[in-house]
C-alpha positions in Angstrom: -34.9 -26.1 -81.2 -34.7 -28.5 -84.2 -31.7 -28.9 -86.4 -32.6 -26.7 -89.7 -35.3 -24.0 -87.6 -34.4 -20.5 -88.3 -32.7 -19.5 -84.6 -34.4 -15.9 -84.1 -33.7 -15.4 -80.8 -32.3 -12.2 -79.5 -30.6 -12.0 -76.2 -30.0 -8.5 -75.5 -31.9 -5.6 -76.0 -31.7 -2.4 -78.2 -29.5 0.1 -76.2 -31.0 3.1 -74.5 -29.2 6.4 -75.0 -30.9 7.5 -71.4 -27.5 5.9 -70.1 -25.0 8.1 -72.2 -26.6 11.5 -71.6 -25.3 13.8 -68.7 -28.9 14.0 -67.0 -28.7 10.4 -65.7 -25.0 11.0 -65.0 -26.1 13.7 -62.8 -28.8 12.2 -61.2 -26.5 9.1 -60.4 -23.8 11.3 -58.6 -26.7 12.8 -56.5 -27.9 9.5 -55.5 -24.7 8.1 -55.1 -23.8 11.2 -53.0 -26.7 10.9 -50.9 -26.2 7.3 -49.9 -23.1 8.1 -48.7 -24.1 10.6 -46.5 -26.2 8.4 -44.9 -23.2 7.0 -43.5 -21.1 10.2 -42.8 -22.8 11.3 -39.2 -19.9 14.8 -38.8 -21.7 17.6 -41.3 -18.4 18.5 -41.8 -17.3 15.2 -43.9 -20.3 15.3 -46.4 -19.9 15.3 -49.9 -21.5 18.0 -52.4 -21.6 17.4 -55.6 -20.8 20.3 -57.8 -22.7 22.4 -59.4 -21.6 23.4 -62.5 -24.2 26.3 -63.1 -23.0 28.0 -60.4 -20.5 31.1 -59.5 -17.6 28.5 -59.3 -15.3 26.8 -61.2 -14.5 23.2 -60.6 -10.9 21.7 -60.4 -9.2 18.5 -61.8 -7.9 15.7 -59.8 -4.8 14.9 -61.2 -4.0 10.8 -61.0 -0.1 9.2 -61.0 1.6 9.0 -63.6 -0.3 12.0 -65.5 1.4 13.4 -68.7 -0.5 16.9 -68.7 -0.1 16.7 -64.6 1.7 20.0 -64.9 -1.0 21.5 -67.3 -3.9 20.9 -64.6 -2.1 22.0 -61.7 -1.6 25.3 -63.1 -5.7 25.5 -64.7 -5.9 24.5 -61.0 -4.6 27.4 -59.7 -6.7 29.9 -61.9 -9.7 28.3 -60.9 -8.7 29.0 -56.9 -8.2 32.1 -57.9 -11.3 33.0 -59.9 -12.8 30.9 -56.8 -11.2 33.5 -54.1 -12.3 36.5 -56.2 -16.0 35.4 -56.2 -16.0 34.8 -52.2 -14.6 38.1 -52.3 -17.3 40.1 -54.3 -19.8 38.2 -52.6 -18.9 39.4 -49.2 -18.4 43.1 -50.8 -21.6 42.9 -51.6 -22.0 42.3 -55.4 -25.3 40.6 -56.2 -25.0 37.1 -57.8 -26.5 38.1 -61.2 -23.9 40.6 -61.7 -21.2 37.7 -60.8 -22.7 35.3 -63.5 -22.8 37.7 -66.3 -18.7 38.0 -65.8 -18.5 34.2 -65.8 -20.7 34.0 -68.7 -19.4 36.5 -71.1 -15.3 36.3 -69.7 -15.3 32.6 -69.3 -17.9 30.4 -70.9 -18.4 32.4 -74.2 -14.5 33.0 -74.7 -13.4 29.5 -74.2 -16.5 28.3 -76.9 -14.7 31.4 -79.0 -11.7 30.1 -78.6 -12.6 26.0 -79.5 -14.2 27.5 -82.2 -11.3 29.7 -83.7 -8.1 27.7 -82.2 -9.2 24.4 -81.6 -8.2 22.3 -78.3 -5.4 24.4 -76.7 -5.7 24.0 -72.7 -3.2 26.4 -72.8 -5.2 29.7 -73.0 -7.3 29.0 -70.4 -5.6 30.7 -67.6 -5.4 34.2 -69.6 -8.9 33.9 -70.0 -9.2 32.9 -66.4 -7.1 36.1 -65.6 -9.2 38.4 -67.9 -12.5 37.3 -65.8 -10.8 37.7 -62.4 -9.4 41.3 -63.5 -12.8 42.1 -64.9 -14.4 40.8 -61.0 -12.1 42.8 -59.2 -13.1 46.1 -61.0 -16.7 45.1 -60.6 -15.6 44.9 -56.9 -13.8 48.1 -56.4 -16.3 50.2 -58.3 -19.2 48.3 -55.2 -17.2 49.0 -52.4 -16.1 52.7 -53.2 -19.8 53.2 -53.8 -20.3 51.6 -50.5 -18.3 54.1 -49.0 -20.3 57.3 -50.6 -23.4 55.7 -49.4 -21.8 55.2 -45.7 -20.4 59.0 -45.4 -24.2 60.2 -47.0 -25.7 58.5 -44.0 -23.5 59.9 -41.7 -23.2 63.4 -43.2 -27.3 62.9 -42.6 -27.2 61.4 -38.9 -24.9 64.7 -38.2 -27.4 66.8 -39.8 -30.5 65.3 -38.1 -29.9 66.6 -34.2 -28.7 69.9 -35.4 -31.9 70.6 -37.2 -34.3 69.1 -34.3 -32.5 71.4 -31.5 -33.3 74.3 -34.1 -37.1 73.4 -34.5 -36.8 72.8 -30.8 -36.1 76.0 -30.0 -38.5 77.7 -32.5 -41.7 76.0 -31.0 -44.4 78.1 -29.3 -44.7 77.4 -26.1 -48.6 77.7 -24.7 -49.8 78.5 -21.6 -51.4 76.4 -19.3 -54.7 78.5 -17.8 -56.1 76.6 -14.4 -59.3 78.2 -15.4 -62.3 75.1 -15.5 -64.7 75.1 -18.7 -68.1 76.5 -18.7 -69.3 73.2 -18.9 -67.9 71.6 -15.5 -69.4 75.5 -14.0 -72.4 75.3 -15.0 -72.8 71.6 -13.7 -71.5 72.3 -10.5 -73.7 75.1 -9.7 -76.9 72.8 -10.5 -78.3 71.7 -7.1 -79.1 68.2 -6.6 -82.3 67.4 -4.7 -82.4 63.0 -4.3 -79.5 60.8 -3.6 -81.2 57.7 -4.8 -81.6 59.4 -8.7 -78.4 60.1 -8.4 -77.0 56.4 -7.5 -79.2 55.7 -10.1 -77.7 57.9 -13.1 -74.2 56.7 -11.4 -74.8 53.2 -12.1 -74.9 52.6 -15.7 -72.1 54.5 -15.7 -69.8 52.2 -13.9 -71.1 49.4 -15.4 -70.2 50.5 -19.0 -67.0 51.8 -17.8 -65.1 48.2 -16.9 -63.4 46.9 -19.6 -63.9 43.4 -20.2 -61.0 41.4 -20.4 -59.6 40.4 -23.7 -58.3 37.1 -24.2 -54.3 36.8 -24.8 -52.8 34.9 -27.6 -50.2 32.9 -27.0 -46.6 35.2 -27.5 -44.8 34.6 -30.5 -42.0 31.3 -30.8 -38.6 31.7 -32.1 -38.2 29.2 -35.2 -35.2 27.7 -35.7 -33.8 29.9 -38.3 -34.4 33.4 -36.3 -32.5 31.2 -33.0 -29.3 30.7 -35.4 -29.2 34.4 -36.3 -27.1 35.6 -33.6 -24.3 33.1 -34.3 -24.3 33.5 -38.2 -24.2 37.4 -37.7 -20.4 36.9 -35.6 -19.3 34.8 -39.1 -20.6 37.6 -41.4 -18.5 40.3 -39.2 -15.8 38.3 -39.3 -16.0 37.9 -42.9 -16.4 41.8 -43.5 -13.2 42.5 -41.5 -11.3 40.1 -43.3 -12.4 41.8 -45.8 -11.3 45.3 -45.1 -8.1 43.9 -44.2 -8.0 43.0 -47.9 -9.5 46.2 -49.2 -6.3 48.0 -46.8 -3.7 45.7 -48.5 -5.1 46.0 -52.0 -5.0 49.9 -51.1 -1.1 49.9 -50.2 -0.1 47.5 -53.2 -1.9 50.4 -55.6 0.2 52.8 -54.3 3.6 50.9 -54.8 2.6 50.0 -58.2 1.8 54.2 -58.8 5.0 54.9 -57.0 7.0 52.5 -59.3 5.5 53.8 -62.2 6.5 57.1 -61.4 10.2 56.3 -61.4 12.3 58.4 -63.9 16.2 58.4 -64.4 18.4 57.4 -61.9 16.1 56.2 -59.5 14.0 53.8 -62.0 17.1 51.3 -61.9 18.0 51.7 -58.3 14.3 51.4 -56.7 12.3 49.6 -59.2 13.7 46.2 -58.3 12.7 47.0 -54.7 9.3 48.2 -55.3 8.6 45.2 -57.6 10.0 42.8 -54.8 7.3 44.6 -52.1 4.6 44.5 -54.5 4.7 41.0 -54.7 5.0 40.2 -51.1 2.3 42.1 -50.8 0.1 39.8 -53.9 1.2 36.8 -51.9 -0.4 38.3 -49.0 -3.6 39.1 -50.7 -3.9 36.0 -52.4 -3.8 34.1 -48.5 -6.4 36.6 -47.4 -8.6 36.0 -50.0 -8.3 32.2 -49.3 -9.0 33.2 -45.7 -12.2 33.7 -46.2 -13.2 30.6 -47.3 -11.5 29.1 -44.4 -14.0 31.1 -42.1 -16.9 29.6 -43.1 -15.6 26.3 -43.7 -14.2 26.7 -40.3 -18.1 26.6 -39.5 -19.2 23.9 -41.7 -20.0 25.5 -44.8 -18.8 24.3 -47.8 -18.1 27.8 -49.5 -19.1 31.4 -48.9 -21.7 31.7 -51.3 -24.0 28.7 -48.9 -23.3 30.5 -46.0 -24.9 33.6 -47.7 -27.9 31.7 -48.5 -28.6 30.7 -44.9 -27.4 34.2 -43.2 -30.4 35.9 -45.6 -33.1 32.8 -44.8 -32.0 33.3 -41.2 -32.1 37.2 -41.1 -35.5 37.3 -42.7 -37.0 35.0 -40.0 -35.3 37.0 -37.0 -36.7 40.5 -38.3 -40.1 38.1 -39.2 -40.0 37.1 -35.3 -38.9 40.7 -33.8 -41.7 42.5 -35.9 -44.4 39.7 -34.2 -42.7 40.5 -30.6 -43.3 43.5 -31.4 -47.0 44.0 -32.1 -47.5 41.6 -29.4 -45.8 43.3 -26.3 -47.7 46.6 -27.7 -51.1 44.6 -27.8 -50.8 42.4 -24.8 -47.5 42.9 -23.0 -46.5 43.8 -19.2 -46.7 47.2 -20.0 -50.2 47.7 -21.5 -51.4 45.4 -18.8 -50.0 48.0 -16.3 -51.7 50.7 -18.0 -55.1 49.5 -18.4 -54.9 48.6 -14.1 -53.7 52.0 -13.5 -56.6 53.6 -15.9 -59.8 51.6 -14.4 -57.9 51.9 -11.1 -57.7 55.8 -11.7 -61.4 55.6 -13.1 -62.8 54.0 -9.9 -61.2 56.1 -7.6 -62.4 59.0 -9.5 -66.3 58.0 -9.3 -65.6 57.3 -5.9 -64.6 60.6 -4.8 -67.6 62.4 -7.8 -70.0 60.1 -5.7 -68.6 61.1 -1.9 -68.6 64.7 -3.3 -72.2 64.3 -4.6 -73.4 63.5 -1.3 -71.6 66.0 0.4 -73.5 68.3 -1.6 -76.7 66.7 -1.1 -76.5 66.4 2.8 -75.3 70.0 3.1 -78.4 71.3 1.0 -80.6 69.3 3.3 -79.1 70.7 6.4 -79.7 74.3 5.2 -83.3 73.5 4.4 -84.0 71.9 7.9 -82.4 75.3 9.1 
């Protein structure tokens, strides 16, 4: 460039704002994530990435030297246990749309209330952490006791059920058996026959019709992949829905300490009350490391949280009763059984136009004999 030319000449572009929006932040973690994975050959060490649209809420890693280190730990702690209480509805059997609503109108809306009114205060976060979990653990309660009504229904109904078959049973009109042959089979047994080759002849067709012609066999039904990993993920879900009705029993006995405190009057509020408190919460503490135990079961099995394993238990359980209902209507179409029963019915068949053909000529050779006579 001469000396005096206008220097136009731009070395860096305009900056793109696709590089400070959370979509391509996103997208970089799963790529990012993904690579390493590549890597990682035990399923157990994989990384997730987080997803912050779903049931959970996601926790802080607090670095050294941290002036709000004590702040986090404790947001920390809420989260775990708003975490705990969703593994807990989930395995109680509350359905995931019910468990998003709480989050949505307890915890999203009331901290973007709170911004709004209060400003930045990190501080109110765990009481409206506490109002969500308390508002889950109703939800839960009111699902399991209904649970129970449903159970004691059935069972009330499988009670029932025998009683009022042995009554029908005995009701039922019992008819006769009469040895007596129909008019019909008479009437054709009294006809004399006169030619043994007309009747080999009407005989014939007969059998021929009769065979059945063999049908060709599909192959039986495979088991997929899914259906063959039922068995195993049914021994985590039982061992999730013990752990808990262990929690459900201890939840039950802490109730009835807090009703039993409550009901304390005179004298014996300020001599027991300190030793019903101290039970009660030895017996939170407890509740609280059951609830955690339950994400420990299926992590135990390589899942990273309760609500994944749930997603593969229903994919899997679909495909098993997919499988069983194929087995099914195959073994009733083409199994051992109808085999056997189709042998024993053209065996049964044969041997009876054997012995209608033997008889038939019995017949014939005795009518001949009288007429010689």
């Amino acid at each position: 460039m001469k000396k005096g030319e206008v220097y136009e000449r731009s070395l860096f572009t305009v900056k793109n704002k696709l590089f400070k929006q959370e979509n391509f932040v996103d997208e970089v973690k799963h790529f990012c994530t993904d690579l390493i994975n590549l890597l990682v050959k035990d399923d157990k060490e994989k990384l997730h990435v987080f997803d912050s649209s779903g049931l959970y809420l996601a926790t802080k890693k607090i670095g050294k030297n941290n002036p709000k280190a004590e702040q986090i730990q404790t947001d920390n702690e809420m989260c775990m246990r708003w975490n705990c209480e969703v593994d807990r509805a989930i395995v109680s059997g509350v359905s995931e749309t019910e468990i998003q609503q709480i989050k949505k109108k307890y915890i999203t809306d009331r901290i973007r209330e709170s911004v709004d009114i209060f400003g930045s205060q990190p501080e109110r976060l765990g009481s409206i952490i506490m109002t969500a979990v308390t508002a889950l653990a109703l939800l839960i309660s009111k699902v399991l006791d209904k649970a129970k009504e449903l159970s004691a229904k059935f069972f009330e109904k499988e009670l029932l059920q025998p009683i009022a078959e042995s009554s029908e049973g005995r009701t039922a009109e019992i008819i006769p058996q009469t040895d007596k042959m129909p008019k019909q089979e008479q009437i054709t047994h009294k006809e004399p026959t006169d030619d043994l080759s007309t009747q080999q002849r009407t005989l014939q067709p007969k059998t021929q019709t009769a065979e059945p012609e063999t049908p060709q066999i599909p192959p039986k039904p495979v088991m997929s992949a899914e259906a063959a990993a039922y068995p195993k993920l049914l021994k985590i879900y039982k061992e999730l829905n013990r752990q808990n009705g262990i929690i459900f029993d201890a939840e039950r006995m802490r109730n009835e300490l807090e009703l039993e405190r409550d009901s304390l009057k005179g004298l014996a509020k300020l001599t027991k009350k300190g030793e019903l408190q101290s039970r009660i919460d030895r017996k939170n503490e407890e509740i609280d490391l059951l609830k955690v135990g339950l994400s420990g079961i299926v992590k135990r099995y390589g899942f990273q949280a309760v609500h994944d394993f749930y997603k593969v238990f229903s994919v899997s359980k679909t495909a098993n009763a997919e499988y069983r209902n194929k087995v099914d209507k195959w073994e009733e179409q083409y199994g051992e059984k109808v085999q056997n029963k189709e042998e024993s019915i053209s065996k049964r068949l044969r041997n009876y136009q054997r012995e209608n053909a033997d008889r038939q000529t019995k017949q014939i050779s005795k009518s001949r004999n009288r007429g010689a006579r």
